[in-house]
C-alpha positions in Angstrom: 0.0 0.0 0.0 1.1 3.7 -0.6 2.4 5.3 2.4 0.5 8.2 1.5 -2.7 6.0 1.2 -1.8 5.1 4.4 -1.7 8.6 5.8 -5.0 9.3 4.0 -6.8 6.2 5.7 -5.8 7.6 8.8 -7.6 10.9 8.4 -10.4 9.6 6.8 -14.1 8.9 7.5 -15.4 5.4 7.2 -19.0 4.6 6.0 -19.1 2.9 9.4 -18.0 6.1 10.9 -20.3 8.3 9.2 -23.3 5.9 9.7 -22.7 6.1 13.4 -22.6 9.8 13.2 -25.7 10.2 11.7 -27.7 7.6 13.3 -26.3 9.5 16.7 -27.8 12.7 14.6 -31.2 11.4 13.9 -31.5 9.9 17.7 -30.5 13.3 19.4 -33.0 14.9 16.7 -36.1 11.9 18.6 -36.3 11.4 15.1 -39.2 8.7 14.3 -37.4 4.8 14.4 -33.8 6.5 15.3 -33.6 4.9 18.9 -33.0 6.1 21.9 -29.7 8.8 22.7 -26.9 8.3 24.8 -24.2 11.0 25.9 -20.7 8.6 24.4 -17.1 9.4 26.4 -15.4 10.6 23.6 -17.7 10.4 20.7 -20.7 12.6 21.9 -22.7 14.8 24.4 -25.8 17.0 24.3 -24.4 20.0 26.5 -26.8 22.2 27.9 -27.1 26.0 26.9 -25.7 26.5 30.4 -23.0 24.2 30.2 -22.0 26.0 27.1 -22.5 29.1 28.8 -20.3 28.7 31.4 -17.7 27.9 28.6 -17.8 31.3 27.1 -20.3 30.0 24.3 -17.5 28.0 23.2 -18.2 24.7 21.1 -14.6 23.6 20.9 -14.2 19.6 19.8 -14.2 17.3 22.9 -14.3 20.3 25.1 -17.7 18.2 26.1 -17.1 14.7 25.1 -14.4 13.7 26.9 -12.1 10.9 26.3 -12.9 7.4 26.1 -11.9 5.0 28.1 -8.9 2.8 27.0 -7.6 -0.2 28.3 -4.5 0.4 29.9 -1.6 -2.3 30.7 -1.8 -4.0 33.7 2.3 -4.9 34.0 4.0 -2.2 36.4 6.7 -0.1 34.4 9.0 -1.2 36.5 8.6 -4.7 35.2 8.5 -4.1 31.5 11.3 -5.3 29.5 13.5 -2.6 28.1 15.1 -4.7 25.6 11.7 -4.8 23.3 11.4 -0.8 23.9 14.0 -0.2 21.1 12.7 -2.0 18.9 9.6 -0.8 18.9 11.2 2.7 18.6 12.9 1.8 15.2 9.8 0.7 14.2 8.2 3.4 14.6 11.2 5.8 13.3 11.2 3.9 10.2 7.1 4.5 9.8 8.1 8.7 10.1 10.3 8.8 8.0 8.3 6.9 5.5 5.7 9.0 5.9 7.7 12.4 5.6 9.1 10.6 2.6 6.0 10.6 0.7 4.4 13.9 2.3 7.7 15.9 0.6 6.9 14.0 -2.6 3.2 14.8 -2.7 3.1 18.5 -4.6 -0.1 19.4 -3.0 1.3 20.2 0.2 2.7 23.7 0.0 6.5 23.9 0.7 7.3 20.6 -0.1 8.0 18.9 -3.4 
């Protein structure tokens, strides 16, 4: 795959993504058949005109929402196995540069190319 695809994939909507927003949409709406809304950690909220209020009228992106709850790891850092941390890192070097490889390449984005 192109790393640039890759990128892309990244940044991009889903038809499952979008069909979850709007069937959120439509519920929040009471929209006929839409189900029943639920406030989402990280995904969705129905603030209040006073909650937004005391915000300074400001609808900023997950100012609401949250974050969602993510597993973390059970094994203490004290325990983990620095040997497999380089690697990883190398990895993920490897990945950047890849990816900064093919951003310079791509003449849409001013600056570079």
């Amino acid at each position: 795959m192109n790393p640039l695809q890759t990128l892309t994939g990244r940044l991009t909507s889903t038809d499952t993504d979008i069909q979850k927003i709007v069937t959120t949409c439509h519920a929040w709406r009471r929209e006929k058949n839409a189900g029943a809304y639920a406030d989402t950690a990280g995904f969705c909220k129905s603030a209040t005109t006073v909650e937004i209020a005391e915000h300074g009228h400001v609808l900023t992106p997950r100012r609401y929402v949250g974050a969602e709850e993510v597993e973390t790891d059970s094994e203490p850092f004290e325990e983990k196995d620095v040997a497999t941390g380089p690697h990883e890192s190398n990895e993920l070097f490897a990945e950047s540069e890849m990816l900064e490889q093919a951003i310079k390449a791509n003449p849409r984005w001013p600056g570079y190319g």
